[in-house]
N, C-alpha and C positions, 0 to 999 in steps of 0.2 A: 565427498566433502573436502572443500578446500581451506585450511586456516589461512586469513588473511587478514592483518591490523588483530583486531578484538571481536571480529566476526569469525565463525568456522561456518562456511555457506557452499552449495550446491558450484561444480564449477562453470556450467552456463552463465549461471548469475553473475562471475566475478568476471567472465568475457564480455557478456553483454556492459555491464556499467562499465570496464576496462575501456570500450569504442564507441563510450560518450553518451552511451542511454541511460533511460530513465526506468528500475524493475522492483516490483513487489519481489523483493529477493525471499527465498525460503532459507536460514537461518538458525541453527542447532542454539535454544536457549537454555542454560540453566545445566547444558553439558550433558542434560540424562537422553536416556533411547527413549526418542519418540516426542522430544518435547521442541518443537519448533514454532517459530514465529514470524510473519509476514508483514517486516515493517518495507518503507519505499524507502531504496539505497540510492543514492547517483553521485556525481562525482564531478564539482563547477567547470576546474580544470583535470585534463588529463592529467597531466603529470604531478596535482597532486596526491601523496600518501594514503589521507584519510576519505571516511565518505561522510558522504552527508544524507541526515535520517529524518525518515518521517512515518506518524504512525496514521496518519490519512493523506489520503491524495494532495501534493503537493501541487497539482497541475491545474486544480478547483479549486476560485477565490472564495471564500466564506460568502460570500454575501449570493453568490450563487446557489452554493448549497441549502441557503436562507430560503430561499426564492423556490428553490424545486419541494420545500418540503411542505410551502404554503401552497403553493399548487397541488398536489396530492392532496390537503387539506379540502382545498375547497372544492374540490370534483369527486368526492364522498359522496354518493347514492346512499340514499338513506331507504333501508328497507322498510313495510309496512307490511308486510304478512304476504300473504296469500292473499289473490284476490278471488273473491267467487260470485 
């Protein structure tokens, strides 16, 4: 684990967003063993300091997520028993 900014994070994670990607970083919360959290870190420019955070996929517009969950919705098979 790497301290970095106000995160202390795995150090793949701070490589990867370091060369401009985008990761579900794994993230020591609240400082105790054992307590971590998997928010989305990435970084707009390299060379800035800070990151930028999200606790759901940044990458999926809302209105998408809208849409997958009315799908699943309506393609619901409705059970009726057993048939004999």
């Amino acid at each position: 684990m790497v301290k970095y900014g106000k995160y202390e994070m795995r150090v793949r994670d701070k490589i990867i967003i370091e060369n401009g990607y985008m990761t579900k970083a794994k993230v020591k919360w609240w400082g105790g063993y054992g307590n971590f959290a998997h928010p989305y870190l990435w970084k707009v420019n390299p060379a800035d300091s800070d990151y930028q955070e999200s606790w759901g996929d940044p990458r999926i517009k809302k209105e998408e997520k809208v849409e997958k969950e009315q799908k699943v919705e309506n393609n619901l098979k409705i059970n009726r028993g057993r048939k004999m």
